[in-house]
mmCIF file as Biopython writes it, N, C-alpha, C and O atoms, coordinates in Angstrom:
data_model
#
loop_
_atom_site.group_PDB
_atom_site.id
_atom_site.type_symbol
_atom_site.label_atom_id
_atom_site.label_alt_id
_atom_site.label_comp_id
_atom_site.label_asym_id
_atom_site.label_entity_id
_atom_site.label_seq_id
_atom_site.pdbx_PDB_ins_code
_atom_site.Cartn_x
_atom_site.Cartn_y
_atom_site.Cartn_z
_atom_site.occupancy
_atom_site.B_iso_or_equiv
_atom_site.auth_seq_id
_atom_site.auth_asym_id
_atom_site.pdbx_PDB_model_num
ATOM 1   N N  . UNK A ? 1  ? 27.799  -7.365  17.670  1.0 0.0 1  A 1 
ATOM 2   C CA . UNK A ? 1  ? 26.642  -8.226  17.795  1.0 0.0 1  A 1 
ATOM 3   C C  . UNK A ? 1  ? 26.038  -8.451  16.408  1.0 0.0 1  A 1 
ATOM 4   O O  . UNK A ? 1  ? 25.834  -7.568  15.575  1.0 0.0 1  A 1 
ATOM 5   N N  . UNK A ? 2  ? 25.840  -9.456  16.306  1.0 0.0 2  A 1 
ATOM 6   C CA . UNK A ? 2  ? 25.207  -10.167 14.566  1.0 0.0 2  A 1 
ATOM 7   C C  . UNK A ? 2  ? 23.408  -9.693  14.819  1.0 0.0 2  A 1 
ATOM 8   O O  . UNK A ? 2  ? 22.670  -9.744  15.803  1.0 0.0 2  A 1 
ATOM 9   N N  . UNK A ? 3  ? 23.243  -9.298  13.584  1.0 0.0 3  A 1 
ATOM 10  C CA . UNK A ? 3  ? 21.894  -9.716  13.181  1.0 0.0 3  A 1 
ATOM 11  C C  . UNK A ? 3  ? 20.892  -10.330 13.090  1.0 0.0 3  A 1 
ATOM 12  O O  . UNK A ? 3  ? 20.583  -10.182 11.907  1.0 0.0 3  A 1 
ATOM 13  N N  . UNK A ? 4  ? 19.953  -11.101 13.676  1.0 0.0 4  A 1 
ATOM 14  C CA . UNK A ? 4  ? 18.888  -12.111 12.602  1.0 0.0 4  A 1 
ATOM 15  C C  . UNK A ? 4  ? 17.898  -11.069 11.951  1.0 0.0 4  A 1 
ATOM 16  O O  . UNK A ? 4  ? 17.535  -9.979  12.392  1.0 0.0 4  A 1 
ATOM 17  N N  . UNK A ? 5  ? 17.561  -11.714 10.770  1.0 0.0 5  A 1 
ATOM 18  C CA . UNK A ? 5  ? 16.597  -11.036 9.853   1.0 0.0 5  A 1 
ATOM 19  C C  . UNK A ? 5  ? 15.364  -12.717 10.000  1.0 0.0 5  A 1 
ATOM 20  O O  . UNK A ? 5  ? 15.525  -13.935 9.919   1.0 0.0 5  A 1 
ATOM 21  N N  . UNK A ? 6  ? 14.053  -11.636 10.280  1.0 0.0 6  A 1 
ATOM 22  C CA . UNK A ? 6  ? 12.971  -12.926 9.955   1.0 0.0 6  A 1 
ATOM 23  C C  . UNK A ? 6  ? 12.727  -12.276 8.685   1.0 0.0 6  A 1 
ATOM 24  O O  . UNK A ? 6  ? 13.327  -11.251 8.361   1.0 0.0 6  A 1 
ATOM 25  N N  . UNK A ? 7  ? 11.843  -12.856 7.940   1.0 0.0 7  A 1 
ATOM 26  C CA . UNK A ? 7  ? 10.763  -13.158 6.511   1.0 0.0 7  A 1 
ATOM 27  C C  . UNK A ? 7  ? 9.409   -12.825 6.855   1.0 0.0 7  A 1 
ATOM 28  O O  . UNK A ? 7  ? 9.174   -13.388 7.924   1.0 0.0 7  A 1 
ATOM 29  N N  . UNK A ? 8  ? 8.522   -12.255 6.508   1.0 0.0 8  A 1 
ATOM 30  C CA . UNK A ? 8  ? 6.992   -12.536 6.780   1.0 0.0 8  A 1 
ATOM 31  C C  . UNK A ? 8  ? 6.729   -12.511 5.529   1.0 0.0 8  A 1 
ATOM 32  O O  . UNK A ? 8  ? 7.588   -12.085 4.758   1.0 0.0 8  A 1 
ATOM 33  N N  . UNK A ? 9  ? 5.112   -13.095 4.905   1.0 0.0 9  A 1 
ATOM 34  C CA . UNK A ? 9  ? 4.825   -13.048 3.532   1.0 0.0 9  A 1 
ATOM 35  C C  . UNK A ? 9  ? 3.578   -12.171 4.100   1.0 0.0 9  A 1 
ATOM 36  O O  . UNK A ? 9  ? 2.888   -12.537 5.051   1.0 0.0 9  A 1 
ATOM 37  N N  . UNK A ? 10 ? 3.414   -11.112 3.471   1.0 0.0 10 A 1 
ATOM 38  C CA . UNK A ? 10 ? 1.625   -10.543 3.416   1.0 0.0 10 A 1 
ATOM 39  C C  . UNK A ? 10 ? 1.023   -9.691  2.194   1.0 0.0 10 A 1 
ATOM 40  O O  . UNK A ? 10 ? 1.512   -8.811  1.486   1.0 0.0 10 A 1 
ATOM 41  N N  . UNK A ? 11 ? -0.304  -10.343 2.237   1.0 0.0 11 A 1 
ATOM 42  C CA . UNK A ? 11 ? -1.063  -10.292 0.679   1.0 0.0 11 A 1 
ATOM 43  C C  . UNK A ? 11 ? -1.560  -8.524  1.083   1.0 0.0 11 A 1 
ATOM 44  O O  . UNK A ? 11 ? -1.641  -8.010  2.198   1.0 0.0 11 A 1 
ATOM 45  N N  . UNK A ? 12 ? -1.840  -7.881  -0.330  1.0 0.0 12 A 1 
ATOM 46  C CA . UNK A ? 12 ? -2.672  -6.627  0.314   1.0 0.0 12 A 1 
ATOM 47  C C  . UNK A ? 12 ? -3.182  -6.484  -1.088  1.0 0.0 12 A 1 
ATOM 48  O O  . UNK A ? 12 ? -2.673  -6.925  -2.118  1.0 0.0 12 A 1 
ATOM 49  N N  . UNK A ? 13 ? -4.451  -5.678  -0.916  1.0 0.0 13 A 1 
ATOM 50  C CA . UNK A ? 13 ? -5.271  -5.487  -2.395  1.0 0.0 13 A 1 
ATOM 51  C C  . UNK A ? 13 ? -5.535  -3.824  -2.319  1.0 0.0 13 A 1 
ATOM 52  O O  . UNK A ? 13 ? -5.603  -3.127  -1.307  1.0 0.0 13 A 1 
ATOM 53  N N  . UNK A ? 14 ? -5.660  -3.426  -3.720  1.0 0.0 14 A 1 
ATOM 54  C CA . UNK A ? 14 ? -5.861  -1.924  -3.630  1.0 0.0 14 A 1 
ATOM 55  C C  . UNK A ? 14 ? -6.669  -1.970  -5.105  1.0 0.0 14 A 1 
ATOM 56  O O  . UNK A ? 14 ? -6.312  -2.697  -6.032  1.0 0.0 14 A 1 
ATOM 57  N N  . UNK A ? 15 ? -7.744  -1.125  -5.148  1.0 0.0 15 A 1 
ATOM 58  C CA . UNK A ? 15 ? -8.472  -0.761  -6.415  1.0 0.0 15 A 1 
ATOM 59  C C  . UNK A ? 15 ? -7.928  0.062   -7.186  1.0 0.0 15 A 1 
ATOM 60  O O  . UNK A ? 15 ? -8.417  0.345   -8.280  1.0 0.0 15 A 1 
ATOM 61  N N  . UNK A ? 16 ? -6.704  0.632   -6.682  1.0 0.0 16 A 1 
ATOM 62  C CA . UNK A ? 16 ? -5.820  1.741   -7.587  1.0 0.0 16 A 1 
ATOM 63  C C  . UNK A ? 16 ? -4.649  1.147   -8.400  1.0 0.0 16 A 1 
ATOM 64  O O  . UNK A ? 16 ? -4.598  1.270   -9.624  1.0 0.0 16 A 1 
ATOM 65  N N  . UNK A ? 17 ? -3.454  0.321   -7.480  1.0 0.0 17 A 1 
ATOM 66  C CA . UNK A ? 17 ? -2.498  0.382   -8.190  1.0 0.0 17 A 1 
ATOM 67  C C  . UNK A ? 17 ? -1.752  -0.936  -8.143  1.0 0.0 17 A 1 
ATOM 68  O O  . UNK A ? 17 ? -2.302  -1.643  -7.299  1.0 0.0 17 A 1 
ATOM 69  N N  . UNK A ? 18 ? -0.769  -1.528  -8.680  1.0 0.0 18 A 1 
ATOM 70  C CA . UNK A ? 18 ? 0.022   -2.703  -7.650  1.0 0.0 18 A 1 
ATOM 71  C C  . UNK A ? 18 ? 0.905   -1.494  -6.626  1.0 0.0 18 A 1 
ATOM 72  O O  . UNK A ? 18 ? 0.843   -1.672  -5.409  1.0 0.0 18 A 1 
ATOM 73  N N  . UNK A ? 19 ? 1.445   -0.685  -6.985  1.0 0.0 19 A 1 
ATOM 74  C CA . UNK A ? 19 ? 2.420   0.205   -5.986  1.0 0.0 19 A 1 
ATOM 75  C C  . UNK A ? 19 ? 1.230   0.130   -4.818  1.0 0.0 19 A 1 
ATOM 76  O O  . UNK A ? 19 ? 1.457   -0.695  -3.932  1.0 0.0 19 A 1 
ATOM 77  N N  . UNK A ? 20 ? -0.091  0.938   -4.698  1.0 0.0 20 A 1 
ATOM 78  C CA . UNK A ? 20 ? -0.766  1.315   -3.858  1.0 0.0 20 A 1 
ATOM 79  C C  . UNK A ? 20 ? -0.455  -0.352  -3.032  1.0 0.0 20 A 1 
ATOM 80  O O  . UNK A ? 20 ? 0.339   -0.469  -2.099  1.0 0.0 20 A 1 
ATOM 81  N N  . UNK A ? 21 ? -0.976  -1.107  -3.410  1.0 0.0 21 A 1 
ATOM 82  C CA . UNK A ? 21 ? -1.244  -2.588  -2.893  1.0 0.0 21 A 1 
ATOM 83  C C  . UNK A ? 21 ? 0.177   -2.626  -2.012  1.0 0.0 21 A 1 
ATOM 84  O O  . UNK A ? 21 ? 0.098   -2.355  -0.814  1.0 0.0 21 A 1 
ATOM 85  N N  . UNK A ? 22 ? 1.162   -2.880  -2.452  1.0 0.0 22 A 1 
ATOM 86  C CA . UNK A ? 22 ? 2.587   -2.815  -1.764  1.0 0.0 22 A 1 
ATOM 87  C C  . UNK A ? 22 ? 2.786   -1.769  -0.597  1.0 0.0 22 A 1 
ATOM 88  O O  . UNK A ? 22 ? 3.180   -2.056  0.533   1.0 0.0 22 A 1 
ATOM 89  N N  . UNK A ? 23 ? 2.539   -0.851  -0.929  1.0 0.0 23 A 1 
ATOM 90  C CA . UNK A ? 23 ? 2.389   0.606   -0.081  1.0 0.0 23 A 1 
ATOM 91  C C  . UNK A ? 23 ? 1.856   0.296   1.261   1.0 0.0 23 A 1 
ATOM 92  O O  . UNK A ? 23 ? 2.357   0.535   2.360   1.0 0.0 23 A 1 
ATOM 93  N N  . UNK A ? 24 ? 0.537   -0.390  0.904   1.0 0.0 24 A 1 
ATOM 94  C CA . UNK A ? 24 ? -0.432  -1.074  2.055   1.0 0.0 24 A 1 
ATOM 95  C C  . UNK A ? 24 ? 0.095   -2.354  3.020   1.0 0.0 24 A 1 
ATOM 96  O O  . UNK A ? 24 ? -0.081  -2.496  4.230   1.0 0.0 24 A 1 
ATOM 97  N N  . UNK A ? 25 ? 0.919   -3.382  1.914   1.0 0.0 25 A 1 
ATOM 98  C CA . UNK A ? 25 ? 1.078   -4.005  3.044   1.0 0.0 25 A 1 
ATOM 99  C C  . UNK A ? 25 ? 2.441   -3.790  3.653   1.0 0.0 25 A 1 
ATOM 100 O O  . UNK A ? 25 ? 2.572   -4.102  4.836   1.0 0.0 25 A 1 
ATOM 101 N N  . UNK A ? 26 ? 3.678   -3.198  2.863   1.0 0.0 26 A 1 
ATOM 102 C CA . UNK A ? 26 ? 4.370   -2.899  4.201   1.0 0.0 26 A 1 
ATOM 103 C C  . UNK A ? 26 ? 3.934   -1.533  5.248   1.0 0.0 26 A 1 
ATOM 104 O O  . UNK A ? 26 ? 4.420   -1.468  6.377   1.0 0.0 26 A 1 
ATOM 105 N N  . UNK A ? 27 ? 3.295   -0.828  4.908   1.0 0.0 27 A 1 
ATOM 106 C CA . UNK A ? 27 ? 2.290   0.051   5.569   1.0 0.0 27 A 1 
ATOM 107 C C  . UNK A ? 27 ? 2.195   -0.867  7.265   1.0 0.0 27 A 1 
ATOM 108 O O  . UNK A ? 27 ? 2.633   -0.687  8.401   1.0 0.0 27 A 1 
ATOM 109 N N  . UNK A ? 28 ? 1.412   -1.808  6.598   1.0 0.0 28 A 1 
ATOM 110 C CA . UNK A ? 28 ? 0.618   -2.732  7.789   1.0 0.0 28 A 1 
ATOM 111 C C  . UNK A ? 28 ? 1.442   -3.627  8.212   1.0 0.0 28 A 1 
ATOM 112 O O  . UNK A ? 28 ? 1.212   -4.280  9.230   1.0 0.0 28 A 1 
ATOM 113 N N  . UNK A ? 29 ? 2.434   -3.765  7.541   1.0 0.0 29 A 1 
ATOM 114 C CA . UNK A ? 29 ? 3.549   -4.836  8.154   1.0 0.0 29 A 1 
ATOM 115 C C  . UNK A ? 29 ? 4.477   -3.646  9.465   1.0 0.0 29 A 1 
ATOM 116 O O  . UNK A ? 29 ? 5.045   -4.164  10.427  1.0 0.0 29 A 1 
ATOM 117 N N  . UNK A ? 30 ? 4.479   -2.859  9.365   1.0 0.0 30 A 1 
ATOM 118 C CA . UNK A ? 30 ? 5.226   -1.765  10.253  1.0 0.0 30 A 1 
ATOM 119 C C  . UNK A ? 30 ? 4.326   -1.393  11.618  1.0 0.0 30 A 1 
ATOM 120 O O  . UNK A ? 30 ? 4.757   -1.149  12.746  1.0 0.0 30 A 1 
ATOM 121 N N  . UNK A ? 31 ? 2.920   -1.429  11.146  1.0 0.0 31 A 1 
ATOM 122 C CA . UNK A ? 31 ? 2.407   -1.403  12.325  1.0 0.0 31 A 1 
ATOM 123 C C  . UNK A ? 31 ? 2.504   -2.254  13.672  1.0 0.0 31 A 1 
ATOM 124 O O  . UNK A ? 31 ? 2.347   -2.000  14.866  1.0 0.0 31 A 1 
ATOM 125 N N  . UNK A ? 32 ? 2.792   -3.235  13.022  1.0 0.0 32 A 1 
ATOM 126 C CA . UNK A ? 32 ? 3.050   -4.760  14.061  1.0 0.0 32 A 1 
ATOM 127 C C  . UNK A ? 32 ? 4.726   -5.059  13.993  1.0 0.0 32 A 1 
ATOM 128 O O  . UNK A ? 32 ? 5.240   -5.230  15.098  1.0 0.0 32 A 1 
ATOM 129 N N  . UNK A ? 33 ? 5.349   -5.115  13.182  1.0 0.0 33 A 1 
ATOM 130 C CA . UNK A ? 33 ? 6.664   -5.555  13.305  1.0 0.0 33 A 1 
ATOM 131 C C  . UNK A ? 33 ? 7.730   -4.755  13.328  1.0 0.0 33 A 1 
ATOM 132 O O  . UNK A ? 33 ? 7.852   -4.103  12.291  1.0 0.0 33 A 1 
ATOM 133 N N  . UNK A ? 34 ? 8.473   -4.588  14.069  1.0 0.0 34 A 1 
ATOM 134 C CA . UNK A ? 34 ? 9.256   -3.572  14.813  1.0 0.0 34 A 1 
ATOM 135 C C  . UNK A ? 34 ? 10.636  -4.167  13.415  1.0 0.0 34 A 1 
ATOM 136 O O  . UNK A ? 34 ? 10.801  -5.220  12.799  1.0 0.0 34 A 1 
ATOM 137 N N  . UNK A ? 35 ? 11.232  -3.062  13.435  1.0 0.0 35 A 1 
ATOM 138 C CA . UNK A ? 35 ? 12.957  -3.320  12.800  1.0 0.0 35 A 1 
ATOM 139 C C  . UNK A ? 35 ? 12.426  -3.744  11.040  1.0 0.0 35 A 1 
ATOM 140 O O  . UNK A ? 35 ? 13.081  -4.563  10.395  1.0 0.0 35 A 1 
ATOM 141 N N  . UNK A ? 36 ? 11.146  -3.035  10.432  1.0 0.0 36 A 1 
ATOM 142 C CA . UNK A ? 36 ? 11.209  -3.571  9.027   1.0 0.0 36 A 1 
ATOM 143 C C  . UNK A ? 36 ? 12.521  -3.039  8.186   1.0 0.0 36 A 1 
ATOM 144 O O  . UNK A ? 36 ? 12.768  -1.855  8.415   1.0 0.0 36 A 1 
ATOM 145 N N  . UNK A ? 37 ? 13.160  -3.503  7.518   1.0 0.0 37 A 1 
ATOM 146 C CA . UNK A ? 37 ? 14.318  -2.960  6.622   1.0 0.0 37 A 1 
ATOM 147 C C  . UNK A ? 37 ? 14.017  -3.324  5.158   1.0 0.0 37 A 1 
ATOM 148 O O  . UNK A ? 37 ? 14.609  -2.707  4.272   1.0 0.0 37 A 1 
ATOM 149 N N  . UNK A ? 38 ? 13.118  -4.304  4.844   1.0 0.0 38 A 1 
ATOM 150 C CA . UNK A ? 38 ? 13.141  -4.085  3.412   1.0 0.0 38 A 1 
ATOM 151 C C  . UNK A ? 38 ? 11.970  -5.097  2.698   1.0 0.0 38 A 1 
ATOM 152 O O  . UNK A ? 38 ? 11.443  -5.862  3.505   1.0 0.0 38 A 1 
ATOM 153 N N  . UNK A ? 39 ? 11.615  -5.175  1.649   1.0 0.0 39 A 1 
ATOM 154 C CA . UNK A ? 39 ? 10.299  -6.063  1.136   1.0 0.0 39 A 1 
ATOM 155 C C  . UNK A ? 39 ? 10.419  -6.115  -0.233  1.0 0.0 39 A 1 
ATOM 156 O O  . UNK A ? 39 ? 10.767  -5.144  -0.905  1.0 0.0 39 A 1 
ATOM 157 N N  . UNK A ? 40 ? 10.094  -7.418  -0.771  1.0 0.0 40 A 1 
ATOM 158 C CA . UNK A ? 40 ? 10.365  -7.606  -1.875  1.0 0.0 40 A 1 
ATOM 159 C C  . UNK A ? 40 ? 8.948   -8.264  -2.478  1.0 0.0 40 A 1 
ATOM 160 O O  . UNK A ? 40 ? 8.044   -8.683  -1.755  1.0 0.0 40 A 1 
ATOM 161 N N  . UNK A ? 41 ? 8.935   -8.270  -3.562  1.0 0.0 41 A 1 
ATOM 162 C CA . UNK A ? 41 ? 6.973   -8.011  -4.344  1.0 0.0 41 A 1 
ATOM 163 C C  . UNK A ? 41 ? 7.527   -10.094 -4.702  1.0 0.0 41 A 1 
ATOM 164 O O  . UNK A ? 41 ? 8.546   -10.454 -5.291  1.0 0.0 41 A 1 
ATOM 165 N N  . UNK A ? 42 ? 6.723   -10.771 -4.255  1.0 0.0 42 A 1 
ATOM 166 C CA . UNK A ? 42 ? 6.681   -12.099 -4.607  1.0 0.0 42 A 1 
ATOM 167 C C  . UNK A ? 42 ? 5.640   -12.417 -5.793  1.0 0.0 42 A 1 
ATOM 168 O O  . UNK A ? 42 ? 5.690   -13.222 -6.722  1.0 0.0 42 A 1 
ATOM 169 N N  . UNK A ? 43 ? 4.803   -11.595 -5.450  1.0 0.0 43 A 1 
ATOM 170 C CA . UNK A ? 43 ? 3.664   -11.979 -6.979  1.0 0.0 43 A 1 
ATOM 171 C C  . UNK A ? 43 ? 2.725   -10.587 -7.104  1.0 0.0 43 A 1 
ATOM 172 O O  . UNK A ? 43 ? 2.732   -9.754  -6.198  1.0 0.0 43 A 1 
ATOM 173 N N  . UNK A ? 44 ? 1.852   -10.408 -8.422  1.0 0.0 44 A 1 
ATOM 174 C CA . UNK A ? 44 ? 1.480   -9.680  -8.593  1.0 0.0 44 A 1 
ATOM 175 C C  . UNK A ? 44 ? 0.072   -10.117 -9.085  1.0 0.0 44 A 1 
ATOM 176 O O  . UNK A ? 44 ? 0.291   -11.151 -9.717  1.0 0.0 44 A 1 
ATOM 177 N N  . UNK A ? 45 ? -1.131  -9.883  -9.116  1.0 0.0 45 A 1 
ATOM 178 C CA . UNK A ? 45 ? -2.375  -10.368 -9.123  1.0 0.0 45 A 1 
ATOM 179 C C  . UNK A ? 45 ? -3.475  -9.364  -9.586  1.0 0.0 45 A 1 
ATOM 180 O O  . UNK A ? 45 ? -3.548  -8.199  -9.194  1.0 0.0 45 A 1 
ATOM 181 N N  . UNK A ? 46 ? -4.194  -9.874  -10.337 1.0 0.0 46 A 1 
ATOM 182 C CA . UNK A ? 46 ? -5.376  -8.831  -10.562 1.0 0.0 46 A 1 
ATOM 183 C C  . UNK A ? 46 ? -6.882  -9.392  -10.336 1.0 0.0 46 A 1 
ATOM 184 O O  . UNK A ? 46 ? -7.141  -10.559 -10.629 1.0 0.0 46 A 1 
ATOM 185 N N  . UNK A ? 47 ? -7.602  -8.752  -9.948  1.0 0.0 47 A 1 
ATOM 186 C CA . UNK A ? 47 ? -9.133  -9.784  -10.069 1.0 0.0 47 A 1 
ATOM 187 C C  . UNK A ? 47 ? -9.553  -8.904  -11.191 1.0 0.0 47 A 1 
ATOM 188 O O  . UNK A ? 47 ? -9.143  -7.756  -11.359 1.0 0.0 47 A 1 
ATOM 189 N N  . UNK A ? 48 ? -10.438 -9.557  -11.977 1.0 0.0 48 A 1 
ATOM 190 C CA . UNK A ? 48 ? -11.454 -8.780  -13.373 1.0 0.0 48 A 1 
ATOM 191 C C  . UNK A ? 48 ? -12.806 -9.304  -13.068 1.0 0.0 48 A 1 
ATOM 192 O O  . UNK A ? 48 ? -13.291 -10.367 -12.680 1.0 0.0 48 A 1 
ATOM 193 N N  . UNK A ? 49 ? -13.145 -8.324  -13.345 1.0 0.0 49 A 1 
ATOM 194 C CA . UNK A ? 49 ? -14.866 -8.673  -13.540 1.0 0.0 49 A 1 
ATOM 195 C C  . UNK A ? 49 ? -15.157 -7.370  -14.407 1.0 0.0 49 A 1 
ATOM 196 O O  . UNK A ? 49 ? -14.797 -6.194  -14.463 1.0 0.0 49 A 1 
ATOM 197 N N  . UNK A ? 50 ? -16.233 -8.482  -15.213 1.0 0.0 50 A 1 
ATOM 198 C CA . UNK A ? 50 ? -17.345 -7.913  -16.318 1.0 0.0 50 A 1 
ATOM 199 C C  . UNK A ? 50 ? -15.806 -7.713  -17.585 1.0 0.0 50 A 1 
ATOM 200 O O  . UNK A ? 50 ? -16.147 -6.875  -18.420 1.0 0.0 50 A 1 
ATOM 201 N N  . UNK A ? 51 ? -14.520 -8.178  -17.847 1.0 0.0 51 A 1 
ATOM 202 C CA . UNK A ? 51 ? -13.560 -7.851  -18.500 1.0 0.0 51 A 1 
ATOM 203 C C  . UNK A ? 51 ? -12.462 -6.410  -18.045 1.0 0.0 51 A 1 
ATOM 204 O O  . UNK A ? 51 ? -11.608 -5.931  -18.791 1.0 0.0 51 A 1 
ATOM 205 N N  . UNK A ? 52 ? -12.855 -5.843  -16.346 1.0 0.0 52 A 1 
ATOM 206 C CA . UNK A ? 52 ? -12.404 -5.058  -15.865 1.0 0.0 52 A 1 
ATOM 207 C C  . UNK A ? 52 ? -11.526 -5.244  -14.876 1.0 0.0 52 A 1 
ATOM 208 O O  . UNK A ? 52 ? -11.914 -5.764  -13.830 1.0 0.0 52 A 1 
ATOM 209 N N  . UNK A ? 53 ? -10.457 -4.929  -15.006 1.0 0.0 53 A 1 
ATOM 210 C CA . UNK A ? 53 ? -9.690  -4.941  -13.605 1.0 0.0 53 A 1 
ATOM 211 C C  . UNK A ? 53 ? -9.929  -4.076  -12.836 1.0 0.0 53 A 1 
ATOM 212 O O  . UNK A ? 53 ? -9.662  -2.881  -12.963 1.0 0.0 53 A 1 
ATOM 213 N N  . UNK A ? 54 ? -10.840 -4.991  -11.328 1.0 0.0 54 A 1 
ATOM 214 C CA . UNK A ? 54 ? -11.613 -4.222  -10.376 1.0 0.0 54 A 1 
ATOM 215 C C  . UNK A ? 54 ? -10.556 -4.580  -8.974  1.0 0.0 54 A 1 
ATOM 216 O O  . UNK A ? 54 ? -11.042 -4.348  -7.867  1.0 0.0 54 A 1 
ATOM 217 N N  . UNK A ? 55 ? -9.034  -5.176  -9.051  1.0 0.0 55 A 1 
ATOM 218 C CA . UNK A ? 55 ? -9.073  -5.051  -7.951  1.0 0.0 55 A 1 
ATOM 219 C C  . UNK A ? 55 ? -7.298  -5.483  -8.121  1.0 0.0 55 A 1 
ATOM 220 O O  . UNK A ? 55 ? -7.139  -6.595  -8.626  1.0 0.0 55 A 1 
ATOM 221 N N  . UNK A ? 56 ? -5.884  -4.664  -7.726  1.0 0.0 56 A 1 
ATOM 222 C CA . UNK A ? 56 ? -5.008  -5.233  -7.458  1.0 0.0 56 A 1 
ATOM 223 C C  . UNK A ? 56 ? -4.064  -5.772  -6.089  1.0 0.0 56 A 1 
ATOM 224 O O  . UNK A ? 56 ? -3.896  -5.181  -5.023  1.0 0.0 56 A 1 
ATOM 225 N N  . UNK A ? 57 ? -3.624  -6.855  -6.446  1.0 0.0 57 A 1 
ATOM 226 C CA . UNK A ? 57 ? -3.177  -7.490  -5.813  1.0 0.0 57 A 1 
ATOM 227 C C  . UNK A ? 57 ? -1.767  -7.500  -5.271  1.0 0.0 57 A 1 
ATOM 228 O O  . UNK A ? 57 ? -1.108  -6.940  -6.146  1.0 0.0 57 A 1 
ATOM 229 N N  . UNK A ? 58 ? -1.006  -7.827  -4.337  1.0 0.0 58 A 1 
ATOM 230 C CA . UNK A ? 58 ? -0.024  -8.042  -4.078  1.0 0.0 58 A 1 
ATOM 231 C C  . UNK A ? 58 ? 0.778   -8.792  -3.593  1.0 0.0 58 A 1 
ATOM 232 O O  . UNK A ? 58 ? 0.718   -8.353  -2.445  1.0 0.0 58 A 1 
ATOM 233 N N  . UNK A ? 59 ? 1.935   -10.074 -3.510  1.0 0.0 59 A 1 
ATOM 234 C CA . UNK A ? 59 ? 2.046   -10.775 -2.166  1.0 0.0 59 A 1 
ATOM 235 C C  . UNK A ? 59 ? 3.602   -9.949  -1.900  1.0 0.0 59 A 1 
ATOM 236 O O  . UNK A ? 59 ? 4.448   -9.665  -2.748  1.0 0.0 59 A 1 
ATOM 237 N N  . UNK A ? 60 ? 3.621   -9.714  -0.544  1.0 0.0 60 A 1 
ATOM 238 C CA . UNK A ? 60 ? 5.186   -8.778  -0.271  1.0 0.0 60 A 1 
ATOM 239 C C  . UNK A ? 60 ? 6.083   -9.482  0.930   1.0 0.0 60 A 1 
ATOM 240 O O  . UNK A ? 60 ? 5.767   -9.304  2.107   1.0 0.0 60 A 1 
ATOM 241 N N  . UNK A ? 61 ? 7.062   -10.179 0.608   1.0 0.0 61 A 1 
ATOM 242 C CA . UNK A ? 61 ? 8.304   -10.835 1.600   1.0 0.0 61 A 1 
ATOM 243 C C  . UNK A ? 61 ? 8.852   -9.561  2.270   1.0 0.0 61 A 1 
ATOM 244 O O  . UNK A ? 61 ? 9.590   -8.701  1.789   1.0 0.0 61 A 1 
ATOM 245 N N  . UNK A ? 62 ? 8.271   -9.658  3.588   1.0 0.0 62 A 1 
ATOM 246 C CA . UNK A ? 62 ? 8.495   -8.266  4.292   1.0 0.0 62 A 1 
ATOM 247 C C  . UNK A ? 62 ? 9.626   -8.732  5.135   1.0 0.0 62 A 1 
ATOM 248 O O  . UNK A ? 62 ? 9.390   -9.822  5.657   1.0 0.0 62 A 1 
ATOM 249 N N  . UNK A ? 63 ? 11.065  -8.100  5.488   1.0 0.0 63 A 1 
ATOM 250 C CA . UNK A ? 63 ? 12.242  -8.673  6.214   1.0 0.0 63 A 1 
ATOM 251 C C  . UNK A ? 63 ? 11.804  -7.353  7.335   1.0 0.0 63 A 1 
ATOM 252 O O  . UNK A ? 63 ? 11.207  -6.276  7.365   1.0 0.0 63 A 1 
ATOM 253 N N  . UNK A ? 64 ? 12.507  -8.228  8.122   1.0 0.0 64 A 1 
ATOM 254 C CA . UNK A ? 64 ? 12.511  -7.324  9.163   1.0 0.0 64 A 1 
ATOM 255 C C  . UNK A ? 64 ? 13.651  -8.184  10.370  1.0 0.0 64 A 1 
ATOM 256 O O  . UNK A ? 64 ? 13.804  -9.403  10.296  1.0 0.0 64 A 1 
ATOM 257 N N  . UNK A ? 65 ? 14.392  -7.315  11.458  1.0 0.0 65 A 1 
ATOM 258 C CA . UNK A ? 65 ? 15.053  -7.454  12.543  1.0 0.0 65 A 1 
ATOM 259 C C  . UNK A ? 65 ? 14.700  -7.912  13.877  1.0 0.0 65 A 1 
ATOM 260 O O  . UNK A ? 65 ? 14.105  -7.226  14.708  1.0 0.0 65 A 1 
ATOM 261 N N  . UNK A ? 66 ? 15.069  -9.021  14.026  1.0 0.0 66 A 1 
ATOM 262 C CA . UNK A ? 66 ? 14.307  -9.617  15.665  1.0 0.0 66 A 1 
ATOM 263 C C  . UNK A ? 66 ? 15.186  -8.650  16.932  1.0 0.0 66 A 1 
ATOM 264 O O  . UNK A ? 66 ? 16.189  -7.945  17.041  1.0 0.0 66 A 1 
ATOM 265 N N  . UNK A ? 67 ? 14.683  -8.879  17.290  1.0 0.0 67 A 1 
ATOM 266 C CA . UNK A ? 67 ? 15.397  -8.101  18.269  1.0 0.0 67 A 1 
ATOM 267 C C  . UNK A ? 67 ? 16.002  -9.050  19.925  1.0 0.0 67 A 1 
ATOM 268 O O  . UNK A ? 67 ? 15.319  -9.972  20.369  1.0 0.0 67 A 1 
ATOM 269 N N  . UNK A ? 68 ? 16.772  -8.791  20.329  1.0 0.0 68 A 1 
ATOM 270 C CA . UNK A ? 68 ? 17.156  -9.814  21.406  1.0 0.0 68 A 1 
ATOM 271 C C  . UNK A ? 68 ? 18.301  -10.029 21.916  1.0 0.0 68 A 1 
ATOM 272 O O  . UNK A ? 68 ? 18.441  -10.895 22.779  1.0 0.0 68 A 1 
#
């Protein structure tokens, strides 16, 4: 029996790290989507304020297995 793999894209922010940020959203991508196998970092983002980086960013192409 063959495979399908879907795609999801999801953003996640962390005040610590880009890893932490990634961590989080396939974290949260597992909670809801059954069969995750793998995620790949699409962009990387920072917010600054006052000349501080107060906040990182992440966007993560989360694959995962349909099932059926």
């Amino acid at each position: 029996m063959e495979a399908v793999a879907r795609v999801t894209t999801i953003t996640a922010a962390s005040e610590k790290s880009f890893q932490d940020a990634v961590e989080k959203a396939v974290a949260r991508a597992s909670k809801t989507l059954r069969g995750v196998t793998g995620a790949e970092i699409e962009s990387q983002k920072v917010k600054v304020e006052d000349g501080r980086i107060t906040e990182y960013r992440a966007t993560v192409n989360v694959t995962f297995i349909l099932e059926g």
